[in-house]
C-alpha positions in Angstrom: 7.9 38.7 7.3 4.8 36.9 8.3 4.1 35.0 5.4 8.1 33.8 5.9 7.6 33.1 9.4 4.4 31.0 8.1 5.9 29.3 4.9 8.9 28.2 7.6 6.4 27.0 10.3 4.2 25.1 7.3 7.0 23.9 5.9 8.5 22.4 9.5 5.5 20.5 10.4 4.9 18.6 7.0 8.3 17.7 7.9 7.2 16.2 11.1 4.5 14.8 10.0 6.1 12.8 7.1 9.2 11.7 10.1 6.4 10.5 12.7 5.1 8.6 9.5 8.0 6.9 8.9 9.1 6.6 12.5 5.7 4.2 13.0 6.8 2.1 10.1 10.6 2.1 11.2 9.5 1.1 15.1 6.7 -1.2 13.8 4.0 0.5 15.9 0.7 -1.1 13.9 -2.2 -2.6 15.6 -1.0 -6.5 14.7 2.6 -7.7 16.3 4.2 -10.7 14.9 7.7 -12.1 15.3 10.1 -12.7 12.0 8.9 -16.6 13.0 5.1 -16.1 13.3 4.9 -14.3 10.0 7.0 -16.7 8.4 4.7 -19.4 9.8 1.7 -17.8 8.8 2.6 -16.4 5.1 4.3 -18.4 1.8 7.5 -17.8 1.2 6.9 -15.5 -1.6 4.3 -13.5 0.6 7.1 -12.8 3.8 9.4 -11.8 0.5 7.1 -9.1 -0.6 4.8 -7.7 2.8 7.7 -8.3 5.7 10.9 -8.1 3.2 9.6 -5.1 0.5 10.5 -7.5 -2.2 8.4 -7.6 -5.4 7.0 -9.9 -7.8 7.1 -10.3 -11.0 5.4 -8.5 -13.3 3.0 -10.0 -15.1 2.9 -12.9 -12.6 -0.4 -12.3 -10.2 -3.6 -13.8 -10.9 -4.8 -11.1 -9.1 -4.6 -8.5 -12.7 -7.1 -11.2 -14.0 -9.4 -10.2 -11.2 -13.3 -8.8 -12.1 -16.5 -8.0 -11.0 -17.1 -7.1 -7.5 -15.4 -7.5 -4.4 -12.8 -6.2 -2.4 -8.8 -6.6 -2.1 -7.3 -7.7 1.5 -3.8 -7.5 2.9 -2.5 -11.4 2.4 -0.8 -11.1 6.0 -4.0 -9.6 8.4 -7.2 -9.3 6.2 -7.6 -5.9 6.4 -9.7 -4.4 3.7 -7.2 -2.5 1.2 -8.6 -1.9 -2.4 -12.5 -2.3 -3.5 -12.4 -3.5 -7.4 -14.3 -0.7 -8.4 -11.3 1.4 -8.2 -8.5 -1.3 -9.8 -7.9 -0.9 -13.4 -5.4 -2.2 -16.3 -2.5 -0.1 -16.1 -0.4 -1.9 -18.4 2.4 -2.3 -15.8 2.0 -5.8 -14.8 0.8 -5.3 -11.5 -3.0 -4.7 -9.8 -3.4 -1.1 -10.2 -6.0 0.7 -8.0 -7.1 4.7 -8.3 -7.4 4.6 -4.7 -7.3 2.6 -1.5 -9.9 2.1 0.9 -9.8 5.3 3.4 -8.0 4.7 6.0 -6.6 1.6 4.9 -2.7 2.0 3.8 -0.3 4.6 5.1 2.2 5.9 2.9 6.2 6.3 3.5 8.2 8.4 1.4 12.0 6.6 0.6 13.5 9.4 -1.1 12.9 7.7 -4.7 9.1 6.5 -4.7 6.2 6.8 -2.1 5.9 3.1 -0.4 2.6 1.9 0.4 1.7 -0.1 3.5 -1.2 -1.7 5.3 -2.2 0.2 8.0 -2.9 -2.4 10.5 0.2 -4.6 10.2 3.0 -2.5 8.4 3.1 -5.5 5.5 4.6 -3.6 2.3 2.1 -3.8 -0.4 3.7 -1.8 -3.4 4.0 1.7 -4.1 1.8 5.1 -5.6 2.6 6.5 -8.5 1.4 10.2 -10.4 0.4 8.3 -13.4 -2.8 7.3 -13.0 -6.5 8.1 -14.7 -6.5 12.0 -14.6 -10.2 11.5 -14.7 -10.6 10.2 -11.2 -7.4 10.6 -8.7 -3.6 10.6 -11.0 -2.9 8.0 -8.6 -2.0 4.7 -9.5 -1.8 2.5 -6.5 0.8 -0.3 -8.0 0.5 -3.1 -5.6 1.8 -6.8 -5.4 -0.7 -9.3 -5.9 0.8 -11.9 -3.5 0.7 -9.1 -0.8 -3.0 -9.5 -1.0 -5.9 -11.6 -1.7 -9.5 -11.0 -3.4 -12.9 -11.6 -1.5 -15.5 -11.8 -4.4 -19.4 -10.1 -3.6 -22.3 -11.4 -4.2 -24.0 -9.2 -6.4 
């Protein structure tokens, strides 16, 4: 009866825990607050499509798959640091595929079909994580649009 009582009680607060998730995404609760009009101000029209309207690009279209050496990846809308390059690699998909964000970085919605990724800091959509990644460092392929971001080279 105990191990019920804890399976139901575990159970309950994952639940929680993925609704206050999506609750701070739904009520736009991130550090950086912009109207519709400031971010379309501030972004291309293809970047609002993608970070403020959860469109997607093409595939095969971002310069950003080209991308080498190191550096790190920022959110096109507020700079934060998303992705080192260290951790992208060619997944064959026709996006920028990463292993792994930077910790703290992107906060991850589940939509009842795929798990939506998101920059912690302004709520811009950035793509979504997948299970099909290299088994040899996470499974995880972070599939992420290349206008949603940009690339800050480092000097070796």
């Amino acid at each position: 009866m105990k191990k019920c009582a804890l399976l139901i009680l575990t159970v309950l607060l994952a639940s929680c825990n993925g609704n206050a998730q999506k609750e701070k995404a739904s009520e736009n609760n991130f550090e950086i607050q912009k109207t519709e009009a400031e971010w379309r101000a501030e972004l291309s029209e293809e970047e609002f499509y993608i970070l403020r309207q959860k469109g997607t690009e093409r595939a095969f279209s971002s310069e950003l798959q080209k991308v080498k050496g190191p550096g790190v990846f920022v959110c096109a809308a507020c700079g934060n640091e998303l992705y080192l390059a260290q951790h992208k690699f060619n997944s064959g998909t026709g996006w920028p595929s990463f292993d792994r964000p930077i910790e703290n970085a992107v906060v991850l919605l589940e939509d009842g079909f795929r798990t939506e990724v998101v920059c912690t800091d302004c709520g811009g959509h950035l793509g979504h994580v997948f299970n099909d990644g290299p088994k040899e460092t996470t499974g995880k392929r972070y599939c992420m649009n290349g206008d949603a971001m940009n690339f800050v080279p480092k000097n070796k």
